[in-house]
C-alpha positions as a Markdown table, in Angstrom:
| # | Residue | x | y | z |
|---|---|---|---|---|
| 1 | Unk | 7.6 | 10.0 | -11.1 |
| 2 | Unk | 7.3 | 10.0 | -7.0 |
| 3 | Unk | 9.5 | 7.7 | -5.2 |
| 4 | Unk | 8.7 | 4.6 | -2.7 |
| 5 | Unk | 8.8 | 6.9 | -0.1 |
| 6 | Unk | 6.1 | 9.4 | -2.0 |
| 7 | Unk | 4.1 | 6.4 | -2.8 |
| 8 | Unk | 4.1 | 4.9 | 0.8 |
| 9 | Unk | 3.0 | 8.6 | 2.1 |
| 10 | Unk | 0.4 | 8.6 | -0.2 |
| 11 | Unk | -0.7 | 5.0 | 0.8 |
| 12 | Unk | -0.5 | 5.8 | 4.3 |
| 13 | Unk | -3.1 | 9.0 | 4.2 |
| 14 | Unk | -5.2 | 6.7 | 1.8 |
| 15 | Unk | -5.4 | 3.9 | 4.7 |
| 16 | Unk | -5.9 | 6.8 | 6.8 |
| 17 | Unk | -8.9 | 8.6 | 5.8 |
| 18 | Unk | -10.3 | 5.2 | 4.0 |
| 19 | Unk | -10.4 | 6.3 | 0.5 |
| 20 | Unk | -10.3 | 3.3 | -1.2 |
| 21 | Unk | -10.0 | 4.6 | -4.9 |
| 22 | Unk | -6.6 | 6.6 | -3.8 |
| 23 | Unk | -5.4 | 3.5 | -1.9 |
| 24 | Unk | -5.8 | 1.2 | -5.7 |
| 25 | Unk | -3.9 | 4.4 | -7.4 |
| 26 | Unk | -0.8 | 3.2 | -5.3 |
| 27 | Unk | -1.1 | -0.3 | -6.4 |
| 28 | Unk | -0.3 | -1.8 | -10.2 |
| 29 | Unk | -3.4 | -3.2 | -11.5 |
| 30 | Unk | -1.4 | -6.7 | -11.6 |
| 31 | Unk | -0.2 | -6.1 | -8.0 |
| 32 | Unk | 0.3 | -9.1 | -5.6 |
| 33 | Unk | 0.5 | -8.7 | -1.7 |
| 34 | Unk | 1.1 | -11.5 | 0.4 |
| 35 | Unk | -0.6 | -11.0 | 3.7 |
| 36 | Unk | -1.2 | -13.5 | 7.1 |
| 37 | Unk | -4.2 | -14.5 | 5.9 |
| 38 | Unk | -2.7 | -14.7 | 2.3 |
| 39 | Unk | -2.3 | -13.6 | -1.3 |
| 40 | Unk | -4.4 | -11.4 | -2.8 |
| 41 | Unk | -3.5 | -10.1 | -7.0 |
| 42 | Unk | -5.1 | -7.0 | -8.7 |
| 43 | Unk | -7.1 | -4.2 | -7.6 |
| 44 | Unk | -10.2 | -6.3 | -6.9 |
| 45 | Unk | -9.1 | -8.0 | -4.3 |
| 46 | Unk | -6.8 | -5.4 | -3.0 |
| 47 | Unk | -9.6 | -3.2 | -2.5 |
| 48 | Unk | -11.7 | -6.5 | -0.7 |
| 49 | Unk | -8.2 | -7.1 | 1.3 |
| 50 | Unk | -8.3 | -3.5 | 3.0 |
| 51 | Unk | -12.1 | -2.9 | 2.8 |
| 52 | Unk | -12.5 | -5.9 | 5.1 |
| 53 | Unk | -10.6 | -3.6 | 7.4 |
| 54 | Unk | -12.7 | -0.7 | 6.5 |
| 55 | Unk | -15.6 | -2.4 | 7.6 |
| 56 | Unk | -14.6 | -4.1 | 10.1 |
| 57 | Unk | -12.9 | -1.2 | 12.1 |
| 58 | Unk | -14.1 | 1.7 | 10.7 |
| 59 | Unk | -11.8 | 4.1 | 13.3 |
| 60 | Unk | -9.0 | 2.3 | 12.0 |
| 61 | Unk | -5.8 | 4.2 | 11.8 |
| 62 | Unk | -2.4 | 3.9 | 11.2 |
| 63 | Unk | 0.8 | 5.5 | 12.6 |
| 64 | Unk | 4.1 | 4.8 | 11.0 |
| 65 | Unk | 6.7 | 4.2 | 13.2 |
| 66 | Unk | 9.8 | 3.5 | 11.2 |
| 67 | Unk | 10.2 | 3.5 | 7.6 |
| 68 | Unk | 13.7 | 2.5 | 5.6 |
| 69 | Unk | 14.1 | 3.1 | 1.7 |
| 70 | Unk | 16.2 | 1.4 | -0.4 |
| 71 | Unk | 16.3 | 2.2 | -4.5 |
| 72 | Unk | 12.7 | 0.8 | -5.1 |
| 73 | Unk | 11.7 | -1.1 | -2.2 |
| 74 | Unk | 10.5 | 0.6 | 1.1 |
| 75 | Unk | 9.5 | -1.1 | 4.7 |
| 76 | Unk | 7.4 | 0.2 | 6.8 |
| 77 | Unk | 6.7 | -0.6 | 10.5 |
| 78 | Unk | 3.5 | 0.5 | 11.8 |
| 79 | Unk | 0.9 | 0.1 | 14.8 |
| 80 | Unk | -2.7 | 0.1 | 13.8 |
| 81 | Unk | -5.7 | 0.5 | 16.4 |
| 82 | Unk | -9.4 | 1.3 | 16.4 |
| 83 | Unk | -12.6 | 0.0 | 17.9 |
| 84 | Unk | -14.3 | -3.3 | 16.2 |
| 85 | Unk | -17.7 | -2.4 | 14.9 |
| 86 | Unk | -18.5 | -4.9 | 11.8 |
| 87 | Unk | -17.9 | -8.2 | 11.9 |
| 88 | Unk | -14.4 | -9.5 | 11.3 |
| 89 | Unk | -13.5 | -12.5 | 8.6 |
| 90 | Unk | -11.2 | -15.0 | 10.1 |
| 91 | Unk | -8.8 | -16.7 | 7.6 |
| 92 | Unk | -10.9 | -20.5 | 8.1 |
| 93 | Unk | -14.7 | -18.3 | 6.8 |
| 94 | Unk | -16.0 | -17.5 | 10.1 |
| 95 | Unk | -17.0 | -14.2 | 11.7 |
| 96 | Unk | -16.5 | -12.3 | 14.6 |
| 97 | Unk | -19.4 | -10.3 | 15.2 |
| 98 | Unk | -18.6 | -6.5 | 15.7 |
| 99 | Unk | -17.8 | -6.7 | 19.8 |
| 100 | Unk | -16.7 | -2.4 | 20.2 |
| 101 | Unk | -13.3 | -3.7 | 21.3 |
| 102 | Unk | -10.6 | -1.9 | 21.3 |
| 103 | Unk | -8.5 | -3.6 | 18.9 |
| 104 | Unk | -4.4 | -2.9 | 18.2 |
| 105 | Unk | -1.7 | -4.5 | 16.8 |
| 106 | Unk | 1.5 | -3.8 | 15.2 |
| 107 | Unk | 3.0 | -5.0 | 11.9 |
| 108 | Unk | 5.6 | -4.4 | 9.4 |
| 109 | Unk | 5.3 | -4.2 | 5.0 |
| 110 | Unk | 8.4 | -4.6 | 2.9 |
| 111 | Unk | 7.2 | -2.9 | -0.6 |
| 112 | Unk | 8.9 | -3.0 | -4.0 |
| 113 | Unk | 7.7 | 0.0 | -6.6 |
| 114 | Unk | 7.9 | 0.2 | -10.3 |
| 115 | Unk | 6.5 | 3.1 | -12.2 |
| 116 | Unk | 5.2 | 5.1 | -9.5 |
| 117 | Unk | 3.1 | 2.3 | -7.9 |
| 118 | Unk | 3.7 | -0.9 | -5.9 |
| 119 | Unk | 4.0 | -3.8 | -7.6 |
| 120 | Unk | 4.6 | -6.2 | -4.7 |
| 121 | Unk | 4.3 | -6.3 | -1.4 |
| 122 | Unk | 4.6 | -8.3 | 2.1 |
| 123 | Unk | 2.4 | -7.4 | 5.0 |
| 124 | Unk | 3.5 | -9.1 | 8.5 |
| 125 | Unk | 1.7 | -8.1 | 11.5 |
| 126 | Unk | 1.0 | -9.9 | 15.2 |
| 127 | Unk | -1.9 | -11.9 | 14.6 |
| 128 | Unk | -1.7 | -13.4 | 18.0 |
| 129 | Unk | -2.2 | -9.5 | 19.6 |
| 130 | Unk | -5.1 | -8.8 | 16.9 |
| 131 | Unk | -7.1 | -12.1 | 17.6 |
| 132 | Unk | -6.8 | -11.7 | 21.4 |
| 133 | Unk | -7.9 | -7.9 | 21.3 |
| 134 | Unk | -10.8 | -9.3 | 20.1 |
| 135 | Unk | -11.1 | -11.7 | 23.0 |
| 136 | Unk | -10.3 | -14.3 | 20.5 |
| 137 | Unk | -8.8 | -17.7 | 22.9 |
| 138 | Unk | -6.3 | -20.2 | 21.7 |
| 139 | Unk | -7.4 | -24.0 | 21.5 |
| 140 | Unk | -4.8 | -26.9 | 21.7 |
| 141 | Unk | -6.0 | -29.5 | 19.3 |
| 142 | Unk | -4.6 | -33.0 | 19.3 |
| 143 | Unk | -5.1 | -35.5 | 16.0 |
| 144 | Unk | -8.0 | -37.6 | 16.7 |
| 145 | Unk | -9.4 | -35.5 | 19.7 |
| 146 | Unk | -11.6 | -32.4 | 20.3 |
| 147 | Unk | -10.6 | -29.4 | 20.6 |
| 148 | Unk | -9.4 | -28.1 | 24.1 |
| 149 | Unk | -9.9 | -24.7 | 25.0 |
| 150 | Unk | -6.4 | -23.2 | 26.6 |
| 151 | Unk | -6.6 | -20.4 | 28.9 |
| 152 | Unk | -3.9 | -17.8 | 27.7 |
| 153 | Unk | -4.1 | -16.4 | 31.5 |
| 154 | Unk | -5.5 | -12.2 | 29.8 |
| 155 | Unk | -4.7 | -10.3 | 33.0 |
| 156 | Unk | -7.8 | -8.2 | 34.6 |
| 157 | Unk | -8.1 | -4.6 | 33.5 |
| 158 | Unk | -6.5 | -3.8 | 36.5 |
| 159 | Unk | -4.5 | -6.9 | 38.2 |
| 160 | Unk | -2.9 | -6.8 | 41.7 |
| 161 | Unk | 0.4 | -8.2 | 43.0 |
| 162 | Unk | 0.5 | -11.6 | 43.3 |
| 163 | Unk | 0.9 | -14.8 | 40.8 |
| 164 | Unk | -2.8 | -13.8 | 39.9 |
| 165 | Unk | -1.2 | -11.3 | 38.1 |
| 166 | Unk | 0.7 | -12.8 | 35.7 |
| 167 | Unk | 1.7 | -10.7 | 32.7 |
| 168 | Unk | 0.5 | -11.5 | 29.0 |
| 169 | Unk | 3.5 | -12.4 | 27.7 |
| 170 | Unk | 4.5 | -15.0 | 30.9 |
| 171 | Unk | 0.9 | -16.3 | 29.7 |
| 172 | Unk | 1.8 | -16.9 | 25.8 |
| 173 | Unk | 5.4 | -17.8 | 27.3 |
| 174 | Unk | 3.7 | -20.8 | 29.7 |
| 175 | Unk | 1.7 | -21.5 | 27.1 |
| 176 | Unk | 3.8 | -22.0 | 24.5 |
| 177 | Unk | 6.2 | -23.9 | 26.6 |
| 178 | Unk | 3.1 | -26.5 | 27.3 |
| 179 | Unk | 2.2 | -26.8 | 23.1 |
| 180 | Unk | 6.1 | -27.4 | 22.7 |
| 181 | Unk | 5.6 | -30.4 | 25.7 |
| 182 | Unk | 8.0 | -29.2 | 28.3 |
């Protein structure tokens, strides 16, 4: 029976060349998986969960950049990147039109496996980076108000010295800092 580590390869070149039917052989049919956008159970969903990914960046790939086993639980952290040709379902319904952005982010999975396939599984990943890729904004909503777009300062393509070039993360940081009302 192959190990979390066997499994996890084999879901890895699954996710990797888009097969969907090798990428359900890895899960339980009764499998959960909690993701950001939330929990999907069974193949069915599973196999809308990633195909959504698919679809929506069909150059999507995947490189593993750390992976720890433990008995029969593995974690994984990866970074995934591709170009954004279908439309992209946002957690609330909507849909971001296919743009041909680059997208990239990176993430992390904590799996447990029984019998040769996972049976749970926890997918974290930096929706903040994925959104923005996109050229996804943040808006600061207040109860009883409309909603006020917030400028997240994304630096040119190629910025020059000077406070007009303040770095992403200052941005998010300034940003943040205003949300938390300091």
């Amino acid at each position: 029976m192959p190990d979390s580590r066997e499994i996890h390869d084999a879901f890895a070149e699954a996710l990797r060349t888009h097969d969907e039917r090798r990428l359900l052989d890895c899960f339980h049919p009764d499998a959960v998986l909690v993701t950001p956008v939330g929990m999907v159970e069974g193949h069915e969903q599973i196999e809308w969960y990633f195909g959504q990914f698919f679809s929506t960046v069909p150059d999507l790939t995947t490189e593993v950049t750390t992976m720890r086993a433990h008995g029969d639980t593995i974690a994984v952290e990866w970074v995934t990147s591709g170009s954004q040709a279908g439309g992209m379902l946002l957690p609330d319904g909507t849909e971001i039109p296919g743009t041909g952005r680059p997208v990239r982010w990176t993430g992390c999975g904590m799996w447990t496996v029984e019998d040769g396939r996972f049976v749970a599984g926890r997918i974290y990943y930096d929706q903040l980076a994925a959104y923005m890729s996109l050229g996804c904004r943040l808006a600061r909503t207040e109860p009883g108000s409309a909603a006020a777009p917030v400028d997240v300062g994304v630096p040119d393509p190629e910025p020059g010295p000077g406070p007009a070039a303040e770095s992403r993360t200052g941005a998010v940081r300034r940003l943040l800092r205003r949300l938390a009302g300091r």
